[in-house]
Structure formats: structure tokens, C-alpha cells
C-alpha positions as CSV (number, residue, x, y, z in Angstrom):
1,X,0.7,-3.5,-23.6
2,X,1.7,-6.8,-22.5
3,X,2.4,-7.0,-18.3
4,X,5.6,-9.0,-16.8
5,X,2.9,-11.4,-14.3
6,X,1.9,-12.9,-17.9
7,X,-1.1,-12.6,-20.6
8,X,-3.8,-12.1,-18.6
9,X,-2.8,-8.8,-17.4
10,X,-2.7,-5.4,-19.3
11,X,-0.1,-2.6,-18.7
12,X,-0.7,1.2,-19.5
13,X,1.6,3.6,-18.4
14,X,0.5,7.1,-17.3
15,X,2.8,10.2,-18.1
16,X,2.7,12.9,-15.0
17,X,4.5,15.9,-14.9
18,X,8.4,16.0,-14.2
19,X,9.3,16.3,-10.6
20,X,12.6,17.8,-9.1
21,X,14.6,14.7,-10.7
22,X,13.4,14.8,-14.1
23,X,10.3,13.0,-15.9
24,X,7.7,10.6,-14.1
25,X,5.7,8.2,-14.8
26,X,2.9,5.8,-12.9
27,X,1.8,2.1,-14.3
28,X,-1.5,0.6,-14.4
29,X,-1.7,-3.0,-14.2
30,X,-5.2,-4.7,-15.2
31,X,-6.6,-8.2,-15.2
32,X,-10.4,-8.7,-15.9
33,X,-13.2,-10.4,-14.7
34,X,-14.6,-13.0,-17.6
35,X,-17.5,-11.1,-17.6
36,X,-17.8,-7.3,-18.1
37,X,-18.7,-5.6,-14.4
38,X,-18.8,-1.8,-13.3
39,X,-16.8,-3.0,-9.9
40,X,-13.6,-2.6,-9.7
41,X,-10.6,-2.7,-7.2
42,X,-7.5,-0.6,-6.8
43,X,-4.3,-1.5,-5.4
44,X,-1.5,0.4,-3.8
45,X,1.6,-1.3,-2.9
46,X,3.8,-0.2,0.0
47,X,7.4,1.0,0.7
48,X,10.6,-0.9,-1.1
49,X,7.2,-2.9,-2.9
50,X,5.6,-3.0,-6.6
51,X,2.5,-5.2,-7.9
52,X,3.5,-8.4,-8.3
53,X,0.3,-10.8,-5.5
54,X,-1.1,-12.5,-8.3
55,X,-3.7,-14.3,-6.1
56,X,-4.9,-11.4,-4.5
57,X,-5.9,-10.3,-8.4
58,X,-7.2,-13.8,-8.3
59,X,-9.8,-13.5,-5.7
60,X,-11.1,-10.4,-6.9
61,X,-11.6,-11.7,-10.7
62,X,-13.3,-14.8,-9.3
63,X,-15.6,-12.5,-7.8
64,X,-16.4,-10.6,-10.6
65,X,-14.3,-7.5,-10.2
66,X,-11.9,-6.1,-12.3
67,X,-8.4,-5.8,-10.6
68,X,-6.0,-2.8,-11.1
69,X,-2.5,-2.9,-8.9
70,X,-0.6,0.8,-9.4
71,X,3.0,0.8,-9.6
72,X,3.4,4.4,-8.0
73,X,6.2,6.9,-9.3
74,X,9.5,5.7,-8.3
75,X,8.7,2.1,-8.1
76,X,8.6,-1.4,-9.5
77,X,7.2,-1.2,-13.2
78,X,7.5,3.1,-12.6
79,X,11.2,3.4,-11.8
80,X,13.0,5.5,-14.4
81,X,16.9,5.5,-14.5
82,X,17.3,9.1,-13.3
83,X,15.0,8.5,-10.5
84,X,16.2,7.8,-6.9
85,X,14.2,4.6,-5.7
86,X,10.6,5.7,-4.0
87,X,11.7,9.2,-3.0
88,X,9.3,12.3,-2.3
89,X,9.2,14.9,-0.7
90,X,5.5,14.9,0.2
91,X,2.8,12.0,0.0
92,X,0.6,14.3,-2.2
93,X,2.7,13.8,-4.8
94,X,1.1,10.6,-5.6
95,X,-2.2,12.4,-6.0
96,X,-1.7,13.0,-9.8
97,X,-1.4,9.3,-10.4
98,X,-4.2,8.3,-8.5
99,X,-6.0,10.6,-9.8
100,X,-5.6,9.5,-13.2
101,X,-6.1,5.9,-12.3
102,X,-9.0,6.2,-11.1
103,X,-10.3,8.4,-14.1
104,X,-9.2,5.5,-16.3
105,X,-11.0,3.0,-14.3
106,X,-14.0,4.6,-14.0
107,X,-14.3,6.9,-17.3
108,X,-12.1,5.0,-19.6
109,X,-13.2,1.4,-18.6
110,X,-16.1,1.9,-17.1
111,X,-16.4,1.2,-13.6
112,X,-18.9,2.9,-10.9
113,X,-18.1,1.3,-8.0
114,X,-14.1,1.4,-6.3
115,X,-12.7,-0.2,-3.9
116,X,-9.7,1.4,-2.9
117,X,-7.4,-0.9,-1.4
118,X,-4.2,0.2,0.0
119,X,-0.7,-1.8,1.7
120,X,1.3,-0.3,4.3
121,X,2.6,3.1,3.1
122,X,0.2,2.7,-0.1
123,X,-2.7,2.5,3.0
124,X,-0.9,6.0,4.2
125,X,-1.5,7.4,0.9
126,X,-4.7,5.8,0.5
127,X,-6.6,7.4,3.7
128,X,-5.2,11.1,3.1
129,X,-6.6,11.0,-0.8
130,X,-9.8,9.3,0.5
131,X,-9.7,12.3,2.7
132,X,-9.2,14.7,0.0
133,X,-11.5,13.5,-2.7
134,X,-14.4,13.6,0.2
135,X,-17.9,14.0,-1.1
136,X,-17.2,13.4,-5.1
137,X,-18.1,9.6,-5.2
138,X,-14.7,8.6,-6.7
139,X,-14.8,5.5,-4.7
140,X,-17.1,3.4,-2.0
141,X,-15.1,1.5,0.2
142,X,-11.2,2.2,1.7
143,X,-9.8,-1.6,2.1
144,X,-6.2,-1.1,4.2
145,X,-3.9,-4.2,4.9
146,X,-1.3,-3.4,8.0
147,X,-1.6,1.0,6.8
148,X,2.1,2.5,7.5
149,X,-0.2,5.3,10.3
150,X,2.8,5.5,12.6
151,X,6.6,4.7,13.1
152,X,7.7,1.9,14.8
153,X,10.6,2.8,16.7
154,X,10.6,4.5,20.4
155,X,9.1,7.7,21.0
156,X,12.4,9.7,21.6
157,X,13.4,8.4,17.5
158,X,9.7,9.0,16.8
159,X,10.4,12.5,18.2
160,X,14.0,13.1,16.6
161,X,12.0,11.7,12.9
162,X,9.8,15.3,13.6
163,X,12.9,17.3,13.5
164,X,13.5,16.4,10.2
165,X,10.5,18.8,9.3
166,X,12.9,21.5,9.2
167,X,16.0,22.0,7.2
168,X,17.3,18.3,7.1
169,X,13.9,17.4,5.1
170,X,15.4,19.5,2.3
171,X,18.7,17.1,2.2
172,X,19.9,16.0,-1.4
173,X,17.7,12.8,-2.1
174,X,21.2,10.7,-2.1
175,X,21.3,11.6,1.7
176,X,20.6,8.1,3.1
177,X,19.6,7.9,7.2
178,X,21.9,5.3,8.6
179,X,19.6,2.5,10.2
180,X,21.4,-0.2,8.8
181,X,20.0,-3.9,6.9
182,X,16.8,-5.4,7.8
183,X,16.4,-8.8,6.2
184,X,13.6,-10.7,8.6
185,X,10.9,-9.4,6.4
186,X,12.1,-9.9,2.9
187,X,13.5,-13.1,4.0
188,X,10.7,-14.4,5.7
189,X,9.0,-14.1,2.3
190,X,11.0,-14.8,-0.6
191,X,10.8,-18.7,-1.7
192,X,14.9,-18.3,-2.4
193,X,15.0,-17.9,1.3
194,X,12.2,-18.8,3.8
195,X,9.3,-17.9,2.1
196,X,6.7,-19.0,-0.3
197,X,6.7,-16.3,-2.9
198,X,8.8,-15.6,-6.1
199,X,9.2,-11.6,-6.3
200,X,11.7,-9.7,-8.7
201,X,14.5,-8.4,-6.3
202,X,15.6,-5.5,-8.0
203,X,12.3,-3.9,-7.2
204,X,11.4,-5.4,-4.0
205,X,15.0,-6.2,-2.5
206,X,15.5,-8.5,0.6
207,X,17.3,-5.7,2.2
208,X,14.6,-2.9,1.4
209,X,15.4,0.6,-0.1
210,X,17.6,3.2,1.4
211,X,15.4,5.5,3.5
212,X,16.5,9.4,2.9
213,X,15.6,12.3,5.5
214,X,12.8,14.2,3.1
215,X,11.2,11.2,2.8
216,X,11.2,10.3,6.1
217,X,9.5,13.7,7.2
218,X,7.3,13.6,4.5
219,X,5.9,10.2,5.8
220,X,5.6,12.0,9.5
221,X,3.7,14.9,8.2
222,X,1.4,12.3,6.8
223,X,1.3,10.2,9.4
224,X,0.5,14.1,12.1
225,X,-2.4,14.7,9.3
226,X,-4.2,11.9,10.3
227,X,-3.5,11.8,13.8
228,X,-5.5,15.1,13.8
229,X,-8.1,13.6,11.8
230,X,-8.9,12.5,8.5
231,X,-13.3,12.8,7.2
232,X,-12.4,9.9,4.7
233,X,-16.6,9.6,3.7
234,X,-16.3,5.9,2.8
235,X,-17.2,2.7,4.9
236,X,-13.0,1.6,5.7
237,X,-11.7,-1.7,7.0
238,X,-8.2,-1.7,8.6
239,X,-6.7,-5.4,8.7
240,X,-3.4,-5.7,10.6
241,X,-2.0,-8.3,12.3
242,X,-2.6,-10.0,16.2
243,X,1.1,-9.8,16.8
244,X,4.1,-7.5,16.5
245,X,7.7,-8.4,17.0
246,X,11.0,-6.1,16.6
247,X,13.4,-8.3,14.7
248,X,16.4,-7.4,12.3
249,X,17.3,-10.8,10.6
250,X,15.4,-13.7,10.1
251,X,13.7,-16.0,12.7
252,X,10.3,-18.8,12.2
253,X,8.6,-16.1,14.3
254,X,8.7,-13.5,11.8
255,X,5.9,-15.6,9.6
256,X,3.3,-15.6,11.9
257,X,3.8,-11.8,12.9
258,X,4.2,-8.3,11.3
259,X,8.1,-7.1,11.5
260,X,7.7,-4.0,10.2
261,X,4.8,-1.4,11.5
262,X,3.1,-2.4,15.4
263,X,0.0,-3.3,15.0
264,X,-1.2,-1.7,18.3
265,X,-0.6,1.5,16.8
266,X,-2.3,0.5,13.5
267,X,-5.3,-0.2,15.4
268,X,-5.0,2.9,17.5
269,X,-5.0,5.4,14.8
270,X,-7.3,3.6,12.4
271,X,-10.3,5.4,13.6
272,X,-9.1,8.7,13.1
273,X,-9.3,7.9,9.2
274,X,-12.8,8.6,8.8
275,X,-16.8,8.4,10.4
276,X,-17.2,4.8,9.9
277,X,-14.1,2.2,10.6
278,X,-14.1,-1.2,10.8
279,X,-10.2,-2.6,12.5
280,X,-9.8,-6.5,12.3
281,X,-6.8,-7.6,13.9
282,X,-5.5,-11.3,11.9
283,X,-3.6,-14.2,14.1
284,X,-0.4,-15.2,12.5
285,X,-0.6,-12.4,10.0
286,X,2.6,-10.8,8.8
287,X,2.5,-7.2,7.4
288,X,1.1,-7.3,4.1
289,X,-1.4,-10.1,5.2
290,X,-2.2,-11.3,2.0
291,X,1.6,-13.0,1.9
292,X,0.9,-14.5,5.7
293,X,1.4,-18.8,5.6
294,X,-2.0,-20.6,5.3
295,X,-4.4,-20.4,7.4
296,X,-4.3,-16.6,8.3
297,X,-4.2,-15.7,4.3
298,X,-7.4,-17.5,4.1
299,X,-8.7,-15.3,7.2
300,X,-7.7,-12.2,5.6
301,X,-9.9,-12.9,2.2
302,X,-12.3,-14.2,4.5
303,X,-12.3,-10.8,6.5
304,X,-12.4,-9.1,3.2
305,X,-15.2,-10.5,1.4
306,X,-17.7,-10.6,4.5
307,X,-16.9,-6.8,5.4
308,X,-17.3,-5.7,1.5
309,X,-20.9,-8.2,1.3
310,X,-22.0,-5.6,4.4
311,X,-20.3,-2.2,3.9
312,X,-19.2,-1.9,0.1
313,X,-22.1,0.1,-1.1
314,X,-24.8,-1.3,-2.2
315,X,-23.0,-3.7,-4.1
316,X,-24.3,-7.4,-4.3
317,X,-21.9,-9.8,-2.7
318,X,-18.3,-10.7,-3.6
């Protein structure tokens, strides 16, 4: 069916089984190359996010790959009116869904070689499915823009998150942790406000979505699985950006850095996703890099296409 970004992209929605609030659903957004390929590229948005980077489609289809961006249960294009915004319990939840959309892209439409690409908490879930799809060719390269692999707070909240393993990860999903607004990120984006880009806020609002104690611990177990070691079998690039800073509300710094996850941690972790792991670290990139001011966007696609010319496969160049 007909997509909300316009006609070149295709919408199909994908039926999973009910959860613990009722039914669910995922949504497949496509725009084509002009010329029929068997490369493709999937995207996975983040936390309090939904597809919506037309451009990023943009560079792909110029390149002759077919783009797919996945709403995930819970957001954006997915959110039913029963459902509490992006809440799980566990990040395999998401499994089903990409499981399904990557049997569409390859079996339905055609495709033989994937690149997964994955934002933020959407490069969480990325790495831990690469990790458990090992060894059955499902897709040839792990793309992952500023990956959510640990908290960004001090160690003693990092610490007090882990306690939410036990009973308090089993909270109503209404329970909301009480860490108050955070505007410098949204702000720094939206073209109402500082920014360059035009966004739907009811799916991606300034303020971000409440964050609840299950999924909270959910996202640490995650984030423990991979700090023991993922065997992801795929060549993996892990962009982030140069600089951090710790800001609230909105200041001209917060466009030329990421606001929301540290980067030094990001680059830490990122080797523990898999055997072979490329980390590029972007000057005046902000967290999801591909909305960073001019001229670190143009880095990132840069870094992008020169990484997947070498390592995707044996693909011919982008």
C-alpha cells in the first residue's frame, strides 16, 4: 500500500503474534532502485524513532540497492492504540519481525545480498540477531550508526539500572522511571526548532518517550550479552561520533556532537560484536549521523560506501 514519505515508497504491514498487551504488528517500508538488483539494505531505527531519512533511502537507490526502513512493534508506522509506546520486556522480541523482513526481502522480492543496517537501539538489536542467525547467510554486512551498546550515565546508575533485573523488571508497563525532559537532541534536529529536518512528532517527539523499568533491564541484559561477546559472522562497521557531550536542553554544541549514547563507550564495546569490526569515529557527528549538519553527513556516506566497496561481500561497488 501507499507509504506516508510519498509515491515512491511501498508499505506492507507484517502481522506477528499478540504480546502481553494485545495484537502486534511490524511495517516494511520499500523504495526501489530503477533497475531491478538482488542487493538490498535494511534499516532499523532507534529508541523514541520510526523511518522517516528519506535521503539516506536516497543514497542507497542511487547506488542501485533496494532500501527497506522497519518500523519495529510499538513504533512509528507499528504503534497500535492498545500499545504502550516502544515497550518490551526483552530485545528478542523483535526477532519475529526481522525475521519476516528479511524473508520478504530476500524470498519474496528477491534479494541475495543484505546489508543490515542498524541506529542506536535498532544497532542493539541488530548485533544480538546477527549473532543469532550466525552461519545461515541471511545477510553480508552489519552497518551500525552510533549502536545503543551501553548506558550513558555514571557507573553507580549504570549499576542501580542492573537491579532492575529482578522484580522491578516485571513492573506494569505504565510504570515510568523518573529522569525527567531531555529536549537538546530532538531540538537540535527538528527544523520547527534548530534543526534541518521535518519529522512527525507524535512518533518521534521532541521530548522522547517515557522510559519504563522492564524496558530498561531488558536493554541492560542486551547490552551484558554483548559485553560477553557476540560471534556476529559478518564483516561490521560501527560509525559513532568524535565527540560526546552531557546536555539536557538545547545548546549550538549539541549539532556537532552525540547527546545521547558516549561515543567512547560505543567504540569500546564494538569489537566484542563479532571476528571482524571496523569502528570509525565521525567529527561533528551527532548520534544518528546521517541527521549531522553538512559536512560530517557527507563523511558518514562517504565512510559508508568505501567500507561496503571493500568488506560487503563480494559485491561490486556502491
Amino acid at each position: 500500500m501507499p507509504d506516508v514519505l510519498g509515491p515512491d515508497y511501498e508499505l506492507t504491514v507484517l502481522p506477528m503474534a499478540d504480546d502481553y498487551e494485545g495484537a502486534v504488528v511490524a511495517s516494511l517500508v520499500r523504495r526501489r532502485a530503477p533497475e531491478p538488483t538482488g542487493r538490498a539494505v535494511l534499516y532499523l531505527h532507534g529508541f523514541t524513532d520510526y523511518f522517516f531519512q528519506t535521503h539516506l533511502a536516497d543514497h542507497f537507490v542511487a547506488r542501485g540497492v533496494d532500501f527497506y526502513g522497519l518500523d519495529l512493534r510499538k513504533y512509528g508506522r507499528s504503534l497500535l492504540p492498545h500499545q504502550t509506546r516502544g515497550f518490551v520486556r526483552s530485545l528478542t522480541e523483535y526477532f519475529p519481525e526481522l525475521d519476516e523482513a528479511v524473508r520478504v526481502i530476500r524470498e519474496e522480492d528477491g534479494h541475495d545480498e543484505v546489508i543490515l543496517n542498524g541506529h542506536s537501539t535498532g544497532g542493539l538489536i541488530a548485533a544480538l540477531w546477527a549473532d543469532r542467525v550466525r552461519g545461515r547467510g541471511l545477510i553480508q554486512s552489519l552497518v551500525l550508526n552510533s549502536p545503543f551498546l551501553d548506558l550513558n550515565v555514571p557507573s553507580p546508575l549504570r549499576v542501580a539500572a542492573d537491579l532492575l533485573k529482578g522484580p522491578m523488571s516485571r513492573m506494569s508497563p505504565r510504570a515510568v522511571l523518573p529522569l525527567g525532559p531531555a529536549t537538546a537532541y530532538g531540538t537540535s534536529l527538528h527544523r520547527d526548532h534548530h534543526g534541518e529536518w521535518d519529522f512527525d512528532l507524535e512518533w518521534k517527539p521532541i521530548g522522547g518517550f517515557a522510559v519504563h523499568a522492564a524496558w530498561l533491564a531488558a536493554i541492560r541484559r542486551a547490552q551484558r550479552r554483548l559485553h560477553g561477546g557476540l560471534r556476529a559472522d559478518v564483516p561490521t562497521l560501527v560509525l559513532c561520533a568524535e565527540k560526546g557531550l552531557q546536555l539536557r536542553d538545547f545548546a549550538p554544541e549539541a549539532q556537532g556532537a552525540d547527546v545521547v549514547l558516549n561515543p567512547e563507550q560505543i567504540a569500546h564495546w564494538a569489537t566484542r560484536i563479532g571476528h571482524h569490526v571496523t569502528c570509525v569515529r565521525v567529527p561533528g557527528g551527532m548520534h544518528d549521523l546521517v541527521l549531522s549538519p553538512e559536512p560530517a553527513r557527507k563523511v558518514v556516506f562517504a565512510e559508508m560506501d568505501r567500507w561496503l566497496d571493500c568488506y560487503h561481500g563480494n559485491a561490486k561497488r556502491l
